[in-house]
SERO-4910 file (N, C-alpha, C, O; in steps of 0.05 Angstrom, whole numbers):
BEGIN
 pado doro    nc1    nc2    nc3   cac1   cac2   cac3    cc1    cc2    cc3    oc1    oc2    oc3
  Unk    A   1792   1583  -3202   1781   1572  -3226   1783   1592  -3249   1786   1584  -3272
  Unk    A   1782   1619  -3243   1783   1639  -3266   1804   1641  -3277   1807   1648  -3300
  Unk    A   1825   1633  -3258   1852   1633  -3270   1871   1613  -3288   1891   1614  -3303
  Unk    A   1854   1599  -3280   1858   1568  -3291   1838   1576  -3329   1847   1567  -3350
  Unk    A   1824   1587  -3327   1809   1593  -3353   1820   1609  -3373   1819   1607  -3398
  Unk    A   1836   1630  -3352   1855   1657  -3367   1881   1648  -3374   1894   1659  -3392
  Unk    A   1886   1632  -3362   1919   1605  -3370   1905   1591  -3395   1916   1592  -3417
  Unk    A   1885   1579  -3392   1880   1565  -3412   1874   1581  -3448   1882   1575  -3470
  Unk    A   1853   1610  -3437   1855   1626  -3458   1890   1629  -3474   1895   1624  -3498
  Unk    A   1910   1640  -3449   1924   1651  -3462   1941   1626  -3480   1953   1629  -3501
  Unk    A   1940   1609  -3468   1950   1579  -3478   1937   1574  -3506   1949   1569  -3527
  Unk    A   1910   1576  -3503   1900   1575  -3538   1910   1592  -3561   1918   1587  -3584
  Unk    A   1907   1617  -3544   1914   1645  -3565   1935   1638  -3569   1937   1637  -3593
  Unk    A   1956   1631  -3557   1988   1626  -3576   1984   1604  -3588   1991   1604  -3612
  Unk    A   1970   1577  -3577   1980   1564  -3601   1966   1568  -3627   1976   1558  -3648
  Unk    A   1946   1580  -3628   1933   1598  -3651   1947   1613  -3671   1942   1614  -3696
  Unk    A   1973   1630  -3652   1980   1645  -3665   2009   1625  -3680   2016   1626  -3704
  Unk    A   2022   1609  -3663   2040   1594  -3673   2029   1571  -3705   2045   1563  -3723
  Unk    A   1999   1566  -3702   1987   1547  -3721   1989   1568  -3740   2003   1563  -3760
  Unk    A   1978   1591  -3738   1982   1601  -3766   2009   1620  -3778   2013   1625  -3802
  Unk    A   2028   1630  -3755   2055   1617  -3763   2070   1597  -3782   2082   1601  -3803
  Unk    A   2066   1579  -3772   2070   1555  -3793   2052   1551  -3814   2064   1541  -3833
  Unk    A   2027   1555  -3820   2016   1560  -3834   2028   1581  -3856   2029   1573  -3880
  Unk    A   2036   1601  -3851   2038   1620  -3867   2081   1614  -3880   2090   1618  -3902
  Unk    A   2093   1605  -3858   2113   1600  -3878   2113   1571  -3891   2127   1567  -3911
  Unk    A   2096   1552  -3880   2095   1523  -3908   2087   1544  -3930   2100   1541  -3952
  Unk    A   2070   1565  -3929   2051   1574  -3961   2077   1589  -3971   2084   1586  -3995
  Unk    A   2090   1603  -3956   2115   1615  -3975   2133   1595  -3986   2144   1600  -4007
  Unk    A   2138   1576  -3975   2148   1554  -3984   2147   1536  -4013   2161   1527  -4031
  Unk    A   2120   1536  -4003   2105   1527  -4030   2102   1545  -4050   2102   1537  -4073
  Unk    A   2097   1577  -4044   2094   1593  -4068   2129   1597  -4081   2134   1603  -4104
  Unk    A   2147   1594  -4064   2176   1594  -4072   2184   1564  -4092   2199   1564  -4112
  Unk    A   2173   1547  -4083   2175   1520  -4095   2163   1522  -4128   2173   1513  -4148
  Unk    A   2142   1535  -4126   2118   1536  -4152   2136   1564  -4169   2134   1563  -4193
  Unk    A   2149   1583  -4160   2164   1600  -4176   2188   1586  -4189   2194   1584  -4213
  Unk    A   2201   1579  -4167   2224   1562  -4181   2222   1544  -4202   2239   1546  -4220
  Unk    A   2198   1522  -4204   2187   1510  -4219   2183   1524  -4247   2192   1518  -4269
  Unk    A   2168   1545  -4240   2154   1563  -4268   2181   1567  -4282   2188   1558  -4304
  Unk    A   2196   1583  -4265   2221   1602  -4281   2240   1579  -4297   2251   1586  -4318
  Unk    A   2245   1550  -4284   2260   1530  -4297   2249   1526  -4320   2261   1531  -4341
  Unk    A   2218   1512  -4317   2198   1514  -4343   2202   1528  -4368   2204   1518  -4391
  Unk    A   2202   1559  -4358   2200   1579  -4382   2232   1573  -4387   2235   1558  -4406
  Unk    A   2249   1579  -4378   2274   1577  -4389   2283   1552  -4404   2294   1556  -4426
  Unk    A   2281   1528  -4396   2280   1512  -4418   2257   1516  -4448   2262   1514  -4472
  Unk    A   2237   1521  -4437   2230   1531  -4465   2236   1551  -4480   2233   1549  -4505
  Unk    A   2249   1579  -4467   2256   1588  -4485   2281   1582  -4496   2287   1593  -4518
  Unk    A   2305   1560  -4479   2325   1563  -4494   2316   1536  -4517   2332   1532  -4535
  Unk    A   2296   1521  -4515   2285   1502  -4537   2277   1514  -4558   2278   1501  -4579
  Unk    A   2264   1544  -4558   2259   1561  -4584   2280   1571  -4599   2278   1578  -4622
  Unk    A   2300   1572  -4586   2324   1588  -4592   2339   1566  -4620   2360   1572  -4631
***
């Protein structure tokens, strides 16, 4: 039975570690999405001042 608990621990701990894995590259994703966005933004405005 203890072993069956220590399989199951280690079974959580990864997918813990895999959830915030993916967690952490959707957010790069999104912070790469939101730069690209900005930098198109400013550049059409500045070549609209021009």
């Amino acid at each position: 039975m203890e072993e069956k608990n220590d399989e199951k621990d280690v079974v959580d701990e990864i997918t813990k570690i895999l959830y915030n894995f993916e967690q952490e590259k959707e957010q790069k994703i999104v912070n790469l999405l939101v730069k690209i966005i900005v930098s198109i933004t400013l550049k059409e405005l500045y070549e609209e001042g021009d």
